[in-house]
Steps between C-alpha positions, in 0.01 A plus 500: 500500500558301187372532168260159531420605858355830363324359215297220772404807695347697206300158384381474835376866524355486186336147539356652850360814267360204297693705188693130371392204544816342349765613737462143691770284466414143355452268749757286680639594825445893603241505286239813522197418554192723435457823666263447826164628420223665753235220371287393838575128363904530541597213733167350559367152408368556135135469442429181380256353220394295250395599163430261205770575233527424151534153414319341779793613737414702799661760655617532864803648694471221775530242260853602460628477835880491488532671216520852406209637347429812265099576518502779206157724454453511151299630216450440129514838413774608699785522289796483795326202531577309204869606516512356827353125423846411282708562783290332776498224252905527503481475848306210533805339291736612670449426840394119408205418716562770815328794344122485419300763348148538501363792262111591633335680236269868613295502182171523458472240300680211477504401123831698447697269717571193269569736217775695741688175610580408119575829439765548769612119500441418824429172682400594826194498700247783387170553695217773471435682851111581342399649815819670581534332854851392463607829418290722790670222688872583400370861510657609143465793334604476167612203249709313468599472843712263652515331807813290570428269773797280675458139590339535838196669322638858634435814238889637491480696207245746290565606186301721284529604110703315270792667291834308318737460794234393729548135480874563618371651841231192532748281428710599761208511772457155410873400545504675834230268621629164341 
């Protein structure tokens, strides 16, 4: 077997161990998409709602039909968190008007959130799930958590924790659904 051959297979079996989360190719074709996960919500519709976020905006999955859409469980204190709103940010640029994101805070409180969002530079929509029925309705367990949802409205990938290297492997989910 060749050298590259060998080192695919050890990425893979390591990504599967969920040891590296930056053995994923970049995008383009044959890109790696994330590891399949056991979440119940894998390849059903995703739940849908509306939340008022920041702004005057709201928030809502179906309002992005056609479109791929990252709906990210969040929290001010969580400090994967805030490395993870730069580079949904960079998405958001980079795939010019085919990748949404919509970041639904799990705070108590939702006085942080403004405060956050200029902190971590980001533009896009921000709502506070006060009673927590978005999230008992994407059944997460931890923050952040992200749900990347393909333009039919179908939940295709789950990704939970954020480390560097990360936004390679979400990258390439994305590219294998555009």
């Amino acid at each position: 077997m060749a050298s590259s051959g060998r080192v695919f297979i050890a990425c893979i079996l390591v990504g599967l161990a969920g040891l590296s989360p930056a053995c994923a190719p970049k995008g383009g074709a044959g890109a790696v998409p994330l590891p399949a996960t056991d979440h119940p919500l894998r390849g059903s519709p995703a739940p849908d709602f509306r939340l008022p976020a920041r702004g005057g905006a709201s928030a809502s999955p179906s309002e992005h039909a056609g479109k791929v859409v990252l709906v990210d469980f969040w929290a001010t204190w969580c400090e994967p968190c805030r490395s993870s709103f730069p580079q949904y940010q960079a998405l958001i640029s980079r795939y010019q008007g085919r990748v949404v994101v919509l970041g639904i805070s799990e705070d108590d409180e939702n006085e942080g959130i403004d405060r956050f969002a200029t902190e971590t530079g980001v533009a896009f929509p921000l709502a506070w799930d006060g009673d927590k029925s978005v999230a008992q309705s994407y059944q997460i367990t931890g923050m952040p958590t992200l749900f990347i949802v393909d333009q039919s409205g179908l939940v295709r990938f789950v990704h939970s924790g954020f480390r560097a290297g990360d936004e390679q492997q979400i990258s390439a989910a994305i590219d294998s659904l555009l």
